[in-house]
N, C-alpha and C positions, 0 to 999 in steps of 0.2 A: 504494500500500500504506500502510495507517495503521501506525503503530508504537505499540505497545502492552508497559506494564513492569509484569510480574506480581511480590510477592513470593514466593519461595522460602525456606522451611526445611531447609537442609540440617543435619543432626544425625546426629554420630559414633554407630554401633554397634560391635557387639563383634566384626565381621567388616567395616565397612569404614564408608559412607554411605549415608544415604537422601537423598529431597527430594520435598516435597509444598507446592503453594503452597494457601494458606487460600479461595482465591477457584476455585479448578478442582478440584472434586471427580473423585473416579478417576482421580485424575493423579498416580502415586506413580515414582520413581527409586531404581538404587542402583546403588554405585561403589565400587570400591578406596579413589578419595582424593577433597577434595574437588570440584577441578577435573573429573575424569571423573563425578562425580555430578552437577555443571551443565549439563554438556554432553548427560550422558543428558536430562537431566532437558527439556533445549530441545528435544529431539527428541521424547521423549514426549508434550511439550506440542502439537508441533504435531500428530502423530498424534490426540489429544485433540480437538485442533478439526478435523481434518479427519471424524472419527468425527460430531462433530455437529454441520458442516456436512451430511453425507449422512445423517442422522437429521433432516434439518429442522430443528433444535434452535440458539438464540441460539450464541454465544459469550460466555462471560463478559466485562463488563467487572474491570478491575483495580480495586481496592477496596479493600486495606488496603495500612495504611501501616505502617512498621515504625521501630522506635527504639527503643534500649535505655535500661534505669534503672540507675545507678549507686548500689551501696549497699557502704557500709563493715562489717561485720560479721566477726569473727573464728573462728575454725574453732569454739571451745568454744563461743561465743556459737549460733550455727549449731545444733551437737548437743542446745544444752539447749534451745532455743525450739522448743518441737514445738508453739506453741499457738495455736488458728483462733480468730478474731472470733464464727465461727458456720460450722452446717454448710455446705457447696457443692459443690456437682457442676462440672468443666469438664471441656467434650467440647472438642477443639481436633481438630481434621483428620479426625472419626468413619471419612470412608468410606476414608479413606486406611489409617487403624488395621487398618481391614476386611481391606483391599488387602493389606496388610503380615503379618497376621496371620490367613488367614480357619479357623483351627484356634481361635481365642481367644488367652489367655493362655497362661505357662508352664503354670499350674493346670488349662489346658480349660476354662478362663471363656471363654462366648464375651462379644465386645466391643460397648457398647451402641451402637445409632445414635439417632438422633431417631424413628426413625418403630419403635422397638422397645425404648426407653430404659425406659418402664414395667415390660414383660413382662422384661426381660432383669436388673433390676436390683431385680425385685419390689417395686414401688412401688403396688402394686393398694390396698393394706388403707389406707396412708397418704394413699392419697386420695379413698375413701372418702367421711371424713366433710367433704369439701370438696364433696358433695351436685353431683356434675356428672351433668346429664341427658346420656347417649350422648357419653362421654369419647371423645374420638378416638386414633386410634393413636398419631398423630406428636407428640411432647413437644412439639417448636415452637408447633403448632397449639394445643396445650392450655395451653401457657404463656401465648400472647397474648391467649387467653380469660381466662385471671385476671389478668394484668396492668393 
């Protein structure tokens, strides 16, 4: 057996934990505390791979690394900096969001993915005048086109 160390995200809610690693799409956990959201979250995972092992499908490898940044900033400092470089979009776990949420937001927003990030977040008119012959669905695909 090889041994393989995925990162997990677990992140407190307003009723307990989640956990979703970056590298296993539809691979989402939840838990009273942290400890039982790990644990879910190991079992989920290997159901995960045994799903796509019997789909024919790889198994991911483990891919991201994780570590944190240390920053000094004070609560008022915090409140008054509301201010961006420039605009940006992050999707960070999309399908997991999905998983977690497949009604949308509080609002009934539903949540974008990549292969519906255009349609869903009306981005048609803005790009436009970037003249793409037969834009494709998926934002990924069409980002690496203009990159």
């Amino acid at each position: 057996m090889i041994a393989r160390r995925y990162a997990v995200v677990i992140e407190q809610t307003g009723t307990g934990y989640s956990a979703y690693s970056p590298d296993v799409s539809g691979c989402v956990a939840v838990g009273d505390t942290e400890e039982e959201t790990r644990r879910n979250f190991q079992d989920a995972l290997i159901e995960r791979f045994e799903a796509l092992r019997e789909a024919g499908e790889q198994i991911p490898e483990p891919r991201t690394s994780v570590d944190y940044v240390d920053l000094e900033l004070s609560v008022a400092e915090g409140i008054k900096d509301t201010s961006m470089g420039r605009p940006h979009v992050v999707i960070l776990g999309a399908r997991c969001s999905l998983a977690a949420f497949p009604t949308g937001d509080r609002e009934g927003r539903r949540l974008p993915l990549m292969n519906n990030l255009v349609q869903v977040l009306g981005l048609e008119a803005l790009l436009k005048p970037a003249n793409l012959d037969d834009p494709p669905e998926n934002f990924e695909a069409l980002y690496s086109r203009r990159a």
